[in-house]
C-alpha positions in Angstrom: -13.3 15.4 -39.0 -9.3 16.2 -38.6 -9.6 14.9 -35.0 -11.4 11.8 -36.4 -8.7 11.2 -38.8 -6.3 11.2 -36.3 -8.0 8.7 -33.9 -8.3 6.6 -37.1 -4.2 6.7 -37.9 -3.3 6.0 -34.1 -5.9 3.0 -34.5 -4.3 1.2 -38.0 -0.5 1.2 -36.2 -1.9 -1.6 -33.5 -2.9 -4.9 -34.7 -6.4 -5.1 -35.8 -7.0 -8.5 -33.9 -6.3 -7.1 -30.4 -5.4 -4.2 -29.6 -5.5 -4.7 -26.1 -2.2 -6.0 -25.4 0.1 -3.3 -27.0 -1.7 -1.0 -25.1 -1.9 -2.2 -22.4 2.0 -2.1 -22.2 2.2 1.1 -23.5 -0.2 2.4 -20.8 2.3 1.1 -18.2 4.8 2.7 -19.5 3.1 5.8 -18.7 2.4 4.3 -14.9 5.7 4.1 -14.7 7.0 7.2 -15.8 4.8 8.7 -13.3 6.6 6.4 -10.6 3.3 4.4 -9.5 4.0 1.5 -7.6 4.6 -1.6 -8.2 2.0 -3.3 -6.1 0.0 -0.6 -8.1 0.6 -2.1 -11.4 0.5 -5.2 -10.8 -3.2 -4.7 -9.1 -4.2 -2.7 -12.3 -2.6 -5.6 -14.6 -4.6 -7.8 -13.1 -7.9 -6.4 -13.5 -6.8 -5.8 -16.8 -6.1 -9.2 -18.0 -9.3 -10.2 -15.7 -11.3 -8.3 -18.4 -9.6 -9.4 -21.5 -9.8 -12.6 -20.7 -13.6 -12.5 -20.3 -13.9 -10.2 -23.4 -12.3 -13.2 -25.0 -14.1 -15.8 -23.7 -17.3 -14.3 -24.8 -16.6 -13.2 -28.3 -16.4 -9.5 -27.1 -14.3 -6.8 -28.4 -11.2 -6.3 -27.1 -10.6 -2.6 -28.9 -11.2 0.2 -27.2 -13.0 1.9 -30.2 -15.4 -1.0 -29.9 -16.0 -1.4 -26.6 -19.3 -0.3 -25.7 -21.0 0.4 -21.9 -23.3 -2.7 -21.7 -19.7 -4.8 -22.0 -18.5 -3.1 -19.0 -22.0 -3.8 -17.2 -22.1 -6.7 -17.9 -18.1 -7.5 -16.6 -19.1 -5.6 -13.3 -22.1 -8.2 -13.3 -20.2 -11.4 -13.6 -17.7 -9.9 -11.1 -20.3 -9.8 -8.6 -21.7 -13.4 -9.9 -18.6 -14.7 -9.4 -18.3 -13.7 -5.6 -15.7 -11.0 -5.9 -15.7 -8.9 -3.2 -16.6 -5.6 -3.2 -13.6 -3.8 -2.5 -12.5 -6.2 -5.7 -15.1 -5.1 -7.9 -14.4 -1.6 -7.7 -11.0 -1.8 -8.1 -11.5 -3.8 -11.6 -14.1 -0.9 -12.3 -11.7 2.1 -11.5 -8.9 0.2 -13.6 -11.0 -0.1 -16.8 -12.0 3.8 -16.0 -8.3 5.0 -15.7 -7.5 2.9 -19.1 -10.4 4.2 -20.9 -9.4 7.8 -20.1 -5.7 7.1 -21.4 -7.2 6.3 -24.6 -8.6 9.0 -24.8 -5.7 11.0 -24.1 -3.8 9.6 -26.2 -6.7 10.3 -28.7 -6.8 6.7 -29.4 -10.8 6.7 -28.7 -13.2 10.1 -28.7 -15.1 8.8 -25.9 -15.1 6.3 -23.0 -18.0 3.7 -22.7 -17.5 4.8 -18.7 -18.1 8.4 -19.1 -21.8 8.1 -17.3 -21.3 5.1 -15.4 -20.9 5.0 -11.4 -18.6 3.3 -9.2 -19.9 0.1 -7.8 -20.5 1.2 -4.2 -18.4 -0.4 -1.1 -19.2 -0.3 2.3 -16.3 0.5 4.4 -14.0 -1.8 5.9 -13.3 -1.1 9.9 -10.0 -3.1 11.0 -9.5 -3.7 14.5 -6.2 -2.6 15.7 -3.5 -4.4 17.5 -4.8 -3.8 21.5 -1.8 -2.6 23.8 -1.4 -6.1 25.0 -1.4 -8.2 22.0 1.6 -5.8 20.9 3.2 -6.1 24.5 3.0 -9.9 23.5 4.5 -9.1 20.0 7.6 -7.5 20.9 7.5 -9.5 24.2 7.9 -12.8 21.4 11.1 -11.0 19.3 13.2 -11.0 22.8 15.7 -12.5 22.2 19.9 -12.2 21.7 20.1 -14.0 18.1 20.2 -12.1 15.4 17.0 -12.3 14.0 15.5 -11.6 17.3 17.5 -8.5 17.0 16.5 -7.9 13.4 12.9 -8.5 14.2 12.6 -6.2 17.3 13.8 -3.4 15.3 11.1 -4.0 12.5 8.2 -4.5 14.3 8.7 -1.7 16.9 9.6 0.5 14.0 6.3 0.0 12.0 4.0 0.3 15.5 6.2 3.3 16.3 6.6 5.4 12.6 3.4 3.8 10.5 5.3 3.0 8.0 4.6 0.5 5.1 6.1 -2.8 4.3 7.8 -1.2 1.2 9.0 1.2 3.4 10.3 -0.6 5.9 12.2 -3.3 3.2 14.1 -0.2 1.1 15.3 1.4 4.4 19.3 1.7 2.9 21.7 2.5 6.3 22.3 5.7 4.5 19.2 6.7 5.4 18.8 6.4 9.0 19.7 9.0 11.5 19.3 7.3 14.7 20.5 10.5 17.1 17.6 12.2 15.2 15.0 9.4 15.5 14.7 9.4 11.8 15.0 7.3 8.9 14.0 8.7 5.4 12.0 6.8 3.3 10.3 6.9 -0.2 6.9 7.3 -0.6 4.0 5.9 -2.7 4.6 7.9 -6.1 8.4 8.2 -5.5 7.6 11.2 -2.9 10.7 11.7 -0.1 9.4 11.7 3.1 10.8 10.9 6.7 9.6 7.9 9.2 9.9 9.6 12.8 10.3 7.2 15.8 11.2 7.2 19.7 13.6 6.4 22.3 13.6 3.0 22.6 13.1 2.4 18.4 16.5 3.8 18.4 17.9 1.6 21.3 16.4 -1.9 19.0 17.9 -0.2 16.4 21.2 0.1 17.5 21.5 -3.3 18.9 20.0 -4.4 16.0 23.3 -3.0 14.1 25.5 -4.1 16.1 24.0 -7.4 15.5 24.5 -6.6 11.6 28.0 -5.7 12.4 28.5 -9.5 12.4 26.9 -10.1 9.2 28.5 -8.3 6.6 29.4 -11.3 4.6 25.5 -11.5 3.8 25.3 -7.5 2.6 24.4 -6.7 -0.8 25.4 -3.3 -2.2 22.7 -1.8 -4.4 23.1 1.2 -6.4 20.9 4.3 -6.0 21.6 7.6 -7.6 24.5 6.3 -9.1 26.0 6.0 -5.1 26.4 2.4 -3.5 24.2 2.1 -0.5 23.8 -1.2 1.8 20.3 -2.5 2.7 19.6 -1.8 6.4 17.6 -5.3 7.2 19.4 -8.4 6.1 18.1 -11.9 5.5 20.3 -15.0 4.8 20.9 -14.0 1.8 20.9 -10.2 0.7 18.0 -7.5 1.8 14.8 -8.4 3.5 12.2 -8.2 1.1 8.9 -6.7 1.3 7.8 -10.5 1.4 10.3 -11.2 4.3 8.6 -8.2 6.0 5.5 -9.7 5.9 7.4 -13.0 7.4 8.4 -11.5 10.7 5.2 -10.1 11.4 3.3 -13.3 10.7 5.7 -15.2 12.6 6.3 -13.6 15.8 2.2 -13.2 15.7 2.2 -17.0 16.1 4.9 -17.0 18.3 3.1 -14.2 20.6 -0.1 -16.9 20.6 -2.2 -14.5 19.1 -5.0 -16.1 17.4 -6.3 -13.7 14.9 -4.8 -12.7 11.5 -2.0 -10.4 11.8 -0.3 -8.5 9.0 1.8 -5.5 8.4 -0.2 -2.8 7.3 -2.5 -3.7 10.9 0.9 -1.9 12.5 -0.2 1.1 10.2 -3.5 1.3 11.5 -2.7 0.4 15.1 -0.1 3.7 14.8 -3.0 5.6 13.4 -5.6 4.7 16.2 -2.4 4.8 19.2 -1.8 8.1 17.7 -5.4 9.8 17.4 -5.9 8.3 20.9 -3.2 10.1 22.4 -5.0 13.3 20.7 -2.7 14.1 17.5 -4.0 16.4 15.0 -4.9 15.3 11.7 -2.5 17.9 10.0 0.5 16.1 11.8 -0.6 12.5 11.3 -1.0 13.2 7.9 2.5 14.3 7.8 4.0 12.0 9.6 2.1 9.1 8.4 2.3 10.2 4.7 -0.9 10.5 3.6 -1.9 12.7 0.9 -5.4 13.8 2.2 -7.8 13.3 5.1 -10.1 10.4 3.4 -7.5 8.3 3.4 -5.8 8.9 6.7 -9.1 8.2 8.4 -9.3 5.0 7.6 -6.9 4.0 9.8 -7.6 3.4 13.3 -11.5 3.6 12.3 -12.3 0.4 13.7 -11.8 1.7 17.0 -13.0 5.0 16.5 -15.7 4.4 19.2 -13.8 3.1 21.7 -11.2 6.8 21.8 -15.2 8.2 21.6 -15.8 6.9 24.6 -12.5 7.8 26.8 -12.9 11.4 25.6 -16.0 11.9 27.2 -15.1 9.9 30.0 -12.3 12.8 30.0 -14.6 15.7 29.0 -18.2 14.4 30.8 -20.6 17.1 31.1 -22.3 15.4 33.7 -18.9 14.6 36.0 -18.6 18.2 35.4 -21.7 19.8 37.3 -22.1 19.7 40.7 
């Protein structure tokens, strides 16, 4: 009964109306604190709001102590009537999940109307990577002596060539590249450090690339990390290149390159991942140079062509080419 008491004193400090909103913000908070993203949050909001709004719009509660598991069904079922995808639909589910389990936490609910439901399933997605000539044509399109050619060189040959994300690439400080050591330290999803690793002739577009920025300093913008002022590495017309603007160039030299189908930066992370496994990496070292916390995820990239590296290691290995 003590434990119920408690729930029922946490309850009567939020509004009685709705209690969702307050929160909502206070579970944040806590996202935050832990360093999440913000893409993160911003994807959780969203499926958050997605279900208070319906909640709303059919007289349902909208407090967690009142929310029961046929409410939750039937979201996931108008989800799925609506025609969101799948990938969508599970996402809205593991948001409401995550939320409920705060609560409980926070011992603002005993239980969670999710504890014995399952995960909407989702088939996996297989994205073709970038083929050796389409990025030939890629890079072939940033050639160039402007500025931005340079700028754009250096991006796009440093995502193919380290795997990094858009994020990533767009905080890059020039404190943090050491282009003698093909290296430029980045910060992971979840605030982790970690270190983007790239070749030759990354370092030769990056150079020319500052040199180019040596030109430019009238459209630097200090920023302050750490308490220390540090200078964004890739400028725009006005300040930093965004994690937007990073999505630009890609886009834009894709056109530029004529090729026809969509391009985007997180195909450069999966083209590194399948030009990688191809050229027979282990999974221990992608995972450490690519960043990812466990081997489910860092499969997923370069899947799409899984057969085709299938295929040239038995050419390679044939037991029949092998017998006489």
């Amino acid at each position: 009964m003590a434990k119920r008491t408690a729930v029922a004193r946490k309850l009567e400090t939020i509004s009685s109306d709705d209690p969702w909103p307050a929160l909502w913000g206070s579970f944040v908070r806590g996202l935050q604190a832990e360093h999440r993203s913000k893409r993160t949050i911003e994807i959780y909001s969203d499926g958050a709001d997605t279900f208070h709004k319906w909640s709303l719009a059919n007289n349902l509660p909208t407090d967690p102590a009142k929310i029961e598991k046929q409410q939750v069904e039937r979201f996931v079922i108008w989800l799925h009537d609506e025609g969101a995808k799948p990938a969508t639909v599970r996402a809205r589910f593991s948001t409401l999940r995550r939320f409920f389990n705060w609560c409980i936490a926070e011992e603002i609910i005993e239980h969670s109307p999710m504890a014995r439901m399952r995960g909407p399933k989702v088939d996996e997605t297989e994205t073709e990577p970038l083929s050796e000539d389409e990025l030939n044509r890629l890079l072939q399109a940033c050639h160039g002596t402007r500025f931005e050619d340079r700028r754009d060189m250096a991006i796009i040959r440093l995502m193919v060539d380290s795997g990094l994300r858009r994020g990533e690439v767009a905080a890059i400080m020039i404190e943090d590249l050491d282009v003698p050591g093909k290296q430029v330290k980045v910060t992971r999803k979840g605030g982790r450090e970690g270190f983007g690793i790239f070749g030759a002739k990354t370092a030769r577009d990056i150079e020319r690339y500052l040199r180019a920025r040596a030109g430019r300093v009238r459209d630097e913008t200090v920023v302050v990390r750490d308490g220390k002022k540090v200078h964004p590495l890739w400028l725009a017309q006005k300040g930093g290149l965004t994690g937007d603007g990073v999505h630009f160039v890609v886009k834009h030299r894709a056109q530029l390159a004529g090729i026809t189908k969509r391009v985007w930066p997180h195909l450069m992370r999966h083209t590194y991942g399948h030009m990688m496994k191809a050229g027979g990496m282990s999974d221990e070292n992608l995972m450490t140079l690519g960043g990812w916390r466990d081997q489910k995820s860092m499969r997923v990239y370069g899947r799409g062509a899984r057969f085709e590296r299938a295929r040239q290691a038995h050419e390679d290995l044939s037991p029949g080419d092998r017998l006489r």
